[in-house]
N, C-alpha and C positions, 0 to 999 in steps of 0.2 A: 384132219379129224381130231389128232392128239391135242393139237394147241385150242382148237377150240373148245374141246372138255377142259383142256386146263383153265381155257379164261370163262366158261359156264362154273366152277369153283371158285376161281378167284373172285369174282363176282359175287358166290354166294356169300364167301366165306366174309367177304369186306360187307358186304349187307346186314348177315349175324352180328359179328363184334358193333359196329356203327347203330345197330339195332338194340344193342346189349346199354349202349351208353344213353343211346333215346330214352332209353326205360329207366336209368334211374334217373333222370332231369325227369320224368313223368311220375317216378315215385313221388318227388317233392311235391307234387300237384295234389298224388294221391293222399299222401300222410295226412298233408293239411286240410283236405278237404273231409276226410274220414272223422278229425276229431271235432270240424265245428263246422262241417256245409260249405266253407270258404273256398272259391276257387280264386286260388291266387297270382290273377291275370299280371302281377309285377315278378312273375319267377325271372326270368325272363333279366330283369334288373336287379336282381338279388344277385344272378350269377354274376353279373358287370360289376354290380360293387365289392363284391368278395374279390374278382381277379384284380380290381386297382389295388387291394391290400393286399393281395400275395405278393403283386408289383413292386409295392412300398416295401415290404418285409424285406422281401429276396434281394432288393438293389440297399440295403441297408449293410455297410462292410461289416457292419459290430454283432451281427446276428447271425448263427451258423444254420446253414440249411433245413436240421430237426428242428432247432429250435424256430423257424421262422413255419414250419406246418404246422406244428403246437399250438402256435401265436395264431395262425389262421384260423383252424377249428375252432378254436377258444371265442376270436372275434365273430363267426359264423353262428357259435348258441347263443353270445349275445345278443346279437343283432335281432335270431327267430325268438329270443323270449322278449326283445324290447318291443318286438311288431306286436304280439300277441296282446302281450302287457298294457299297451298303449293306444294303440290305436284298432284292434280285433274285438278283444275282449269288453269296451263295453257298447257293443254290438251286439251281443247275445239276447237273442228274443227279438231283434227286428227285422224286417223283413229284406227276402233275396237281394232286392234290387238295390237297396240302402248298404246292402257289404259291397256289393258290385261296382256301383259306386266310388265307394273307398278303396277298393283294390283300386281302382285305374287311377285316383288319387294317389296311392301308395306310386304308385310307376312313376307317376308326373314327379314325384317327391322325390325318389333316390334318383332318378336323372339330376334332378337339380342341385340335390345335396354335391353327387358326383363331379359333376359339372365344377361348382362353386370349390370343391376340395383341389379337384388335381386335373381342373380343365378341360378341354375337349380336345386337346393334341392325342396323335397317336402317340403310342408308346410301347416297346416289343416288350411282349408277355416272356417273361423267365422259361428257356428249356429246361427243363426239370425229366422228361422222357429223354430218353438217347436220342441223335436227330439222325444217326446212321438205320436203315432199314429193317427191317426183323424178316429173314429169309429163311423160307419154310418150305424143300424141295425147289419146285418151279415157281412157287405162290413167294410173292412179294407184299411186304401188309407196313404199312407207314406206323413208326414205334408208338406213338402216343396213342393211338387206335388200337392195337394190338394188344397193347397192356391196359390200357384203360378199359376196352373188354373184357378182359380175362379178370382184373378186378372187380369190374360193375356184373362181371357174375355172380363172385363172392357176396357184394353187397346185396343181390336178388334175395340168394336163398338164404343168407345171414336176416335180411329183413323180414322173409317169408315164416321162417323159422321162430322170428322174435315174435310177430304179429300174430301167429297160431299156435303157439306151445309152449309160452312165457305166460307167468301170470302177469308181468307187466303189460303186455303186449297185447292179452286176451281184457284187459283193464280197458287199452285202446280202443280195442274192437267193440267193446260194449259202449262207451263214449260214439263212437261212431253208427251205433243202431239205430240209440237212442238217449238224450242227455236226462231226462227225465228218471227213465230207469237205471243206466248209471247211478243218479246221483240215489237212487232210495238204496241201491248196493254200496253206498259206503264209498263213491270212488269219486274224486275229485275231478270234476271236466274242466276247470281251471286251469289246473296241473296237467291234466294229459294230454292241453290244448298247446299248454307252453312245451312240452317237450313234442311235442309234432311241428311245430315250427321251428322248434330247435335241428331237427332231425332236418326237416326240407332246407335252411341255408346250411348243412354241412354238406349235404348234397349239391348243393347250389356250387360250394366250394369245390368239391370232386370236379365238378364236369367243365368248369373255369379252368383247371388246372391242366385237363384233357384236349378239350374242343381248341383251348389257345396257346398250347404247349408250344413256342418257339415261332408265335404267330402274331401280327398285329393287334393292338388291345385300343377296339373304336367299341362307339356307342354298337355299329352294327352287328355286333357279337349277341345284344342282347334277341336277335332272331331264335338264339338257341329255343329258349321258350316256347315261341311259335312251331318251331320241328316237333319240340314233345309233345304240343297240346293233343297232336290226334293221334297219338300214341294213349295218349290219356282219355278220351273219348271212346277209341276202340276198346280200350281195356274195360272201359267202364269204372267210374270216380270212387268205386270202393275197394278195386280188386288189386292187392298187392301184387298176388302170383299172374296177372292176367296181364300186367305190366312187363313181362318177363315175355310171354309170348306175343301181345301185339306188335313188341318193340321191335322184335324178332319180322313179323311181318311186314310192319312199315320201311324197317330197315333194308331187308333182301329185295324188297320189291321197289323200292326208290332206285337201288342199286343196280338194277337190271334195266331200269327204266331209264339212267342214266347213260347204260352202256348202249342199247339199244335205241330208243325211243328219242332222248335228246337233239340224235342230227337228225332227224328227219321232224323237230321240234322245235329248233333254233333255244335246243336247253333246257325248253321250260317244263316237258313232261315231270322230271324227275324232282320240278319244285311241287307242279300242282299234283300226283302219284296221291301223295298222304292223309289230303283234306279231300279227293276224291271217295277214296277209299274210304273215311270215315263219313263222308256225307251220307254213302251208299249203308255202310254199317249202321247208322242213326236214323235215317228212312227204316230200317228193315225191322231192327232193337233198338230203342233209341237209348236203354241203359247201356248201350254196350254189351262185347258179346260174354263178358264176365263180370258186369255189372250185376248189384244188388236189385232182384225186380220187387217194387214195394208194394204190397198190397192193404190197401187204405178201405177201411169199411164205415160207410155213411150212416 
C-alpha cells in the first residue's frame, strides 16, 4: 500500500512539473495570439531553431556558458521581431485563413532554412541541467524536468503579474480585446505585436533548452508544439493564468495515463490523453474553459 501511494505521487508530482513546462511552450501560443489573432502553428519550429543555436553557441570553445544564453535570448527577440516585422505584420486586416496559411508557410520555411544551415544529422543538445537525478525522499524526478518546472513556475506568475498589473502589460491586454480601440488609447499594436513575438521565441528558447537537455536534437523534437497546442485550447487563446492550470491538467493526466493505461494501449493512450481531452473541452466551450467568451451584437 506504501509504494503504491508513493508511485500515485510520483506520478503526480512528474505530471505537475512536465505540465508546468507544457504551459509555458503554450504561453508562446498565447502571447502571440493575444496581440494579433495569430495562432502560430510553426511554434513548434521556432523551438528547433532556437536549440540548433544554442547548439552552435554552446560547442563554440571561444564563448563562455553566460555568455552563450545572453547570445541565445538576444537571437530569440530577433528572430520574434524579424517574423512579426516581415512576414505577420502586413497581414493586419486580412482574413483568418490568409494568416493560417502563412503560419504553415512560416513552418515549411525554418525547416528549410534549418535544414539548409546545419543539415538534418542528429546532433546531442548541450547538458546544461545536471544529468545526475534530483532525489526528493522516495520520489525520483529527472533534473532537467525538475528545474525546468520550478522555473516555468516562476515564468507563469512572472507573466501573470506582467499581463495584469503592469501598465505595459495591461497595454498588451487592451491590443488583444481590440486593435481598434487600442489604437484610439494612444497604444501602438505594431509595437506590442513585436514584443509578443518577442516574448513567444524566448520562450521557444526556454523549452529547447528543457525538453533537449542532454538529448538528441532531430527535426522530431519539433512535436513539442503539438504537446502544448491542447494545452492551449484548454486554456483558451487569451488566458495567460488558465495556461498555468490546463498545463497542470494535461500534464497529471498524461501522466497517469502513461503509467496505467499505456500497457493495456500498446503506449498510445498517453499520446492521444491531451487532444481527447481538449476535443471534449471544445465540444462543451469551445473558447476553452478560461477563454475570452465574445459577445458580438448584429
Amino acid at each position: 500500500m506504501e509504494f503504491y501511494l508513493i508511485d500515485l505521487v510520483q506520478y503526480l508530482v512528474d505530471g505537475i512539473l512536465t505540465g508546468l513546462l507544457y504551459a509555458v511552450v503554450a504561453l508562446a501560443f498565447i502571447v502571440v495570439y493575444r496581440s494579433g489573432k495569430i495562432l502560430n502553428l510553426a511554434q513548434g519550429e521556432v523551438v528547433i531553431f532556437m536549440a540548433y543555436i544554442i547548439w552552435t553557441l554552446f560547442n563554440s570553445a571561444l564563448i563562455p556558458f553566460w555568455l552563450a544564453i545572453v547570445l541565445t535570448l538576444i537571437a530569440a527577440a530577433l528572430l520574434g521581431l524579424g517574423i512579426e516585422r516581415f512576414i505577420f505584420r502586413p497581414l493586419i486586416g486580412q482574413p483568418s485563413w490568409a494568416i493560417i496559411i502563412i503560419s504553415v508557410g512560416l513552418m515549411m520555411l525554418i525547416q528549410g532554412v534549418t535544414q539548409v544551415i546545419w543539415g538534418g544529422g542528429e546532433r546531442p543538445f548541450p547538458t546544461i541541467f545536471p544529468e545526475s537525478p534530483v532525489i526528493i525522499g522516495e520520489l525520483v524526478f529527472t533534473s532537467s524536468i525538475f528545474w525546468g518546472g520550478i522555473i516555468s513556475l516562476f515564468i507563469l506568475v512572472g507573466l501573470t503579474f506582467l499581463f495584469g498589473k503592469t501598465r505595459w502589460g495591461l497595454k498588451l491586454t487592451a491590443v488583444a480585446e481590440d486593435h481598434k480601440v487600442a489604437q484610439s488609447m494612444g497604444i501602438s499594436v505594431s509595437r506590442s505585436m513585436g514584443n509578443a513575438w518577442m516574448i513567444g521565441c524566448v520562450l521557444a528558447s526556454f523549452a529547447a533548452v528543457v525538453f533537449l537537455n542532454g538529448q538528441a536534437l532531430t527535426f522530431d523534437a519539433a512535436t513539442i508544439g503539438l504537446h502544448a497546442l491542447p494545452v492551449v485550447l484548454l486554456a483558451g487563446l487569451e488566458s495567460i493564468s488558465g495556461a498555468f492550470i490546463a498545463g497542470i491538467i494535461v500534464g497529471v493526466g498524461e501522466s497517469y495515463a502513461a503509467a496505467y493505461l499505456d500497457p493495456l494501449t500498446d503506449g498510445a493512450m498517453s499520446q492521444a490523453f491531451p487532444y481527447l481531452l481538449m476535443l471534449l473541452v471544445l465540444i462543451i466551450r469551445p473558447q476553452g474553459i478560461f477563454g475570452w467568451k465574445i459577445i458580438e451584437r448584429v
